[in-house]
N, C-alpha and C positions, 0 to 999 in steps of 0.2 A: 177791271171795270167792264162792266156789259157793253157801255155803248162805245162800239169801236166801230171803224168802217166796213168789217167785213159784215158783223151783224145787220148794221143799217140798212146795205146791200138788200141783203135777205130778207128783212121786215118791208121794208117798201115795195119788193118784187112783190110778197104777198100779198101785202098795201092793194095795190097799183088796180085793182079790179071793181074795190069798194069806197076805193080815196076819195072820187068826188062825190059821191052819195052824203059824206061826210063833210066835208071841206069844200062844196063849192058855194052853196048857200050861207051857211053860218061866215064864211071869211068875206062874203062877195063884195060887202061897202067898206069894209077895212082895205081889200086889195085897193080898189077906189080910188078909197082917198087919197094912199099912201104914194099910188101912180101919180097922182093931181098935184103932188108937194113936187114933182119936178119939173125944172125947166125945161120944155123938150123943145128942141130946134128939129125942119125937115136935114136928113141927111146923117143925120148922129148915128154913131154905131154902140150898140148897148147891149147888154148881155145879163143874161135871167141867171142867177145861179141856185141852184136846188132848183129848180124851174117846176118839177114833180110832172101833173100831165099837163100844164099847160093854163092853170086858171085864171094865170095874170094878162095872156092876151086879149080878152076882150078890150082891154082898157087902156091899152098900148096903141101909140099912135101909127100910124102906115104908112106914114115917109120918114121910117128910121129902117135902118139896116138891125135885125131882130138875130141874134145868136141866145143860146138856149142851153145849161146844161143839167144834168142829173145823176148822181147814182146812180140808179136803177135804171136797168133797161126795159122795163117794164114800164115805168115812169114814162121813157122819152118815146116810147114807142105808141102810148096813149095823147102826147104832148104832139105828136107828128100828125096824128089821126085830127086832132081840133083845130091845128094849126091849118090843115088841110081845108077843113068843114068852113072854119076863117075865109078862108081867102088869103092867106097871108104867107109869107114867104121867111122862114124861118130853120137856118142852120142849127140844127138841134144834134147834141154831142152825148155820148156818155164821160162822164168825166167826174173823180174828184174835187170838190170845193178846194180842199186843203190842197193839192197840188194842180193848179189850172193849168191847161195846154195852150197856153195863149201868149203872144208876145208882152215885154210891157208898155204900158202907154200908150194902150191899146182901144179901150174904150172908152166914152164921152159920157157912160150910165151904167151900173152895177144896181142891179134890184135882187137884191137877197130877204126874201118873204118865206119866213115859218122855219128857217135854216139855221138861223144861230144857236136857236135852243135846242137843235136835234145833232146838229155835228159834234164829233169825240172832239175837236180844239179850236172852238170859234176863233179863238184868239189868231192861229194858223188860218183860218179861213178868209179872215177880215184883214191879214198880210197880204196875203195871195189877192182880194180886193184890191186892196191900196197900191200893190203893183202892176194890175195890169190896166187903173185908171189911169186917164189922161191927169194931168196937174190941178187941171180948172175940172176935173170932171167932178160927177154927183153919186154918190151912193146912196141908194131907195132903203131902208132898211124896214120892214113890218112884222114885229113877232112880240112873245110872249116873255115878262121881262117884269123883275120882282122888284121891289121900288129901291132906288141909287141913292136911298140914306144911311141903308146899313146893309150889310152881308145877312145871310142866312141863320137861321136859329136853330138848335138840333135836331128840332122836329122837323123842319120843312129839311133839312138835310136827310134825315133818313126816309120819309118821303120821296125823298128826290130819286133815293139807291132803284124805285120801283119804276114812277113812273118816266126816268131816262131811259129805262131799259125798253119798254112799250110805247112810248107816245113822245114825250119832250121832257127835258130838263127845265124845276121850275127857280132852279137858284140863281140865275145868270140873271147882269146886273148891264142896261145899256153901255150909258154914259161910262161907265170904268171900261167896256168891255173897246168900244170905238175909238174913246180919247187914249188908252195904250196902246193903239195903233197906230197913232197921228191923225186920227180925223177931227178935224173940225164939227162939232156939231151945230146946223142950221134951224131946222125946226124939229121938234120934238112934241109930239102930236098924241094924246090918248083918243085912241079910235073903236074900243069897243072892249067892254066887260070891266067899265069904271077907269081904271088907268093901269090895268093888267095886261093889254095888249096895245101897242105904239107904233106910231109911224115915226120914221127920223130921217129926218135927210143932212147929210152929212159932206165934207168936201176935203179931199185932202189937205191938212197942214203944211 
């Protein structure tokens, strides 16, 4: 399989220069909304994961404790530059989604945007979520997600072989992919390109 983590690596480093030229416009009212579905309290300690260079901070609020991770060091190193530009005060990490460096029961918010569909094992990824939220905490979910009545048909499967490799996987299915992990799901929101791209907020079970 192409998409593994070493490649990801590597595509997003080269990412990392053109990323938001692409992505900060076309996502900016999906990030939005998808921020807006959670409860935030002052104090809360929450954490970005694929965080990329940073385009979910505008919309994050400023009396939470903000942690940050990514892949690419390219990524966090563009994410430090805005956070900077911000004003804002953000421990930003390189790190694997699939194996967090974080205690558990650790944070009160996980916002995972644009990440489920580009990771080699969301399934592992949204684990590693679920462990290091609090009990009562919330997970932000906003990505690209093919509709949870039926799996993939062989076309949009061979399809898939292409653009996982370059851009994002389009076979992955929310609601299977969260509820076998024990999430709760709260609201589940189409936020842009008909009901192709979702906002979910989720709570552990």
């Amino acid at each position: 399989m192409f998409n593994n983590t070493g490649w990801n690596r590597l595509r997003y480093n080269l990412y990392a220069p053109a990323y938001d030229l692409v992505a900060e416009r076309a996502f900016r009212e999906a990030r939005r909304r998808a921020v807006e579905q959670v409860i935030w309290r002052p104090g809360m300690r929450a954490l970005l994961v694929g965080a990329g260079t940073g385009l979910d901070l505008p919309f994050l609020p400023r009396d939470v404790e903000l942690h940050a991770s990514d892949l690419s060091p390219a990524m966090v190193r563009r994410l430090e530059h805005r956070a900077e530009a911000l004003g804002m005060d953000v421990q930003a990490r390189v790190m694997d989604a699939e194996c967090l460096d974080y205690p558990d029961d650790y944070f009160d918010v996980v916002v995972m945007h644009l990440i489920l569909a580009v990771m080699p094992d969301p399934a592992q990824g949204l684990a590693e979520a679920r462990r290091v939220l609090k009990g009562d905490g919330q997970l932000c979910v906003m990505d690209k997600f093919q509709t949870d009545d039926h799996p993939s048909g062989a076309g949009r499967r061979a399809l898939n072989a292409l653009t996982s490799a370059i851009a994002t996987d389009i076979t992955r299915q929310a609601r299977p992919l969260l509820e076998a992990q024990g999430f709760i799901i709260e609201q589940d929101t189409p936020v842009m390109m008909g009901s192709l791209i979702r906002a979910l907020l989720a709570r552990p079970g």
